[in-house]
C-alpha positions in Angstrom: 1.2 32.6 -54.5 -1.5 34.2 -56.7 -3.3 37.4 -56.4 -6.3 37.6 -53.9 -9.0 39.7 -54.3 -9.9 39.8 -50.1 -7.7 39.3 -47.4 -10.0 36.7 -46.9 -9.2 34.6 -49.3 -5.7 35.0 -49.3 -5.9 33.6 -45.3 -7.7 30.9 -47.0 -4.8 29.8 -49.4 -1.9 30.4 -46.2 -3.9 27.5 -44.1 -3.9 25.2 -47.8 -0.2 26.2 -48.4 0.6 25.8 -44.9 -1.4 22.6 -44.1 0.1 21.0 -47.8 3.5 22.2 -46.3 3.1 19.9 -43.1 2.5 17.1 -45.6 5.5 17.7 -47.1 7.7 18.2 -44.5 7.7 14.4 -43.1 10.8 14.5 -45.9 12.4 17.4 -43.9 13.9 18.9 -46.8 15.4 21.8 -46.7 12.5 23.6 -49.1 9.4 22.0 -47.2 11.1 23.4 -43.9 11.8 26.8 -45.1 8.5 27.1 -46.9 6.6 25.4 -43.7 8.1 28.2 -41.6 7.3 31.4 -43.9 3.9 30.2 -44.3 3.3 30.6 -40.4 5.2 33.9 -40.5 2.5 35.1 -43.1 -0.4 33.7 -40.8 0.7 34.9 -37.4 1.4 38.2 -39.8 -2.3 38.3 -40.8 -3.7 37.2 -37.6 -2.3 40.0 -35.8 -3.5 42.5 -38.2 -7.0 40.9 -37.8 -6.7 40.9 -34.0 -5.9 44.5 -34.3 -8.9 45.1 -36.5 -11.0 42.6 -35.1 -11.2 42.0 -31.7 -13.5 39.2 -31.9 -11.0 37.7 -33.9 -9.8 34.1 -32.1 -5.8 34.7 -33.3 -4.1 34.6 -29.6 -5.7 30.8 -30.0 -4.2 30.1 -33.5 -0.8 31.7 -32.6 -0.3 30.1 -28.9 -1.1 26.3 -31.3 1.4 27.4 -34.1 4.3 28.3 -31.9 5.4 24.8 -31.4 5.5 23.9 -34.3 7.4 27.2 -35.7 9.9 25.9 -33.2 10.4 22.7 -33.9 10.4 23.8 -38.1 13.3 26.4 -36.6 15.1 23.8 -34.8 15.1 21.6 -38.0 16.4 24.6 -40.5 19.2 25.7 -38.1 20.3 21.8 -38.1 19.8 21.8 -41.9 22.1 25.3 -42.4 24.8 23.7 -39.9 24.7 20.2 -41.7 25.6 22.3 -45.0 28.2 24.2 -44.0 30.0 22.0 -42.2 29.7 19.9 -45.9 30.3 22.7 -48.1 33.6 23.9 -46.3 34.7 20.1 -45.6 34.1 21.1 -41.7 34.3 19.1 -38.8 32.9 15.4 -39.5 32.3 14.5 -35.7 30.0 17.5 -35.8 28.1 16.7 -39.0 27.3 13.0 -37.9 25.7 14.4 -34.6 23.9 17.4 -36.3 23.0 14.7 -38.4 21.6 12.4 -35.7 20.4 15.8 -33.9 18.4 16.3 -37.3 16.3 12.6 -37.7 16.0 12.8 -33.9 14.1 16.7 -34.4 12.2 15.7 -37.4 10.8 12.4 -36.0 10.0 14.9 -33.0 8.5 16.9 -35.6 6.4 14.2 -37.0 4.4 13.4 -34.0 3.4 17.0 -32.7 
């Protein structure tokens, strides 16, 4: 991410990042999940410093609506890491299919929140 002159603007480009990241994750690849879920990081991050600045700041609002979905996004990853171990170390297939199954049923889950 570039260089922001005001913490302003650099909010700005998280909610473009982060909203361009939900786009991307209907593919629920790896990168569009990890990337999806360090962009809310970085908001609730800079909500809570506003909050703490700025009382009249509405962040509890923003947070309590992004939880969900930083749920469901961690859900997703921890079935992605599991899916590529099991892969990379030739693991347990009966696992993989159902983390696999687990995986299209969480990201179709994803999809319509």
């Amino acid at each position: 991410m570039k260089q922001h002159t005001n913490i302003s603007d650099y909010f700005d480009a998280l909610c473009a990042s982060f909203l361009n990241d939900i786009k991307k994750n209907h593919t629920a690849k790896k990168e569009s999940v990890h990337d999806l879920r360090v962009d809310i990081k970085n908001i609730r991050a800079i909500l809570s410093l506003g909050m703490l600045l700025n009382k009249n700041i509405p962040g509890q609002q923003i947070l309590k609506q992004v939880k969900p979905l930083y749920k469901s996004a961690g859900n997703q990853r921890t079935l992605q890491i599991n899916i590529s171990l099991l892969k990379k170390y030739n693991l347990n297939k009966a696992y993989r299919d159902q983390f696999e199954a687990d995986l299209k049923q969480t990201t179709h889950k994803f999809k319509r929140e």
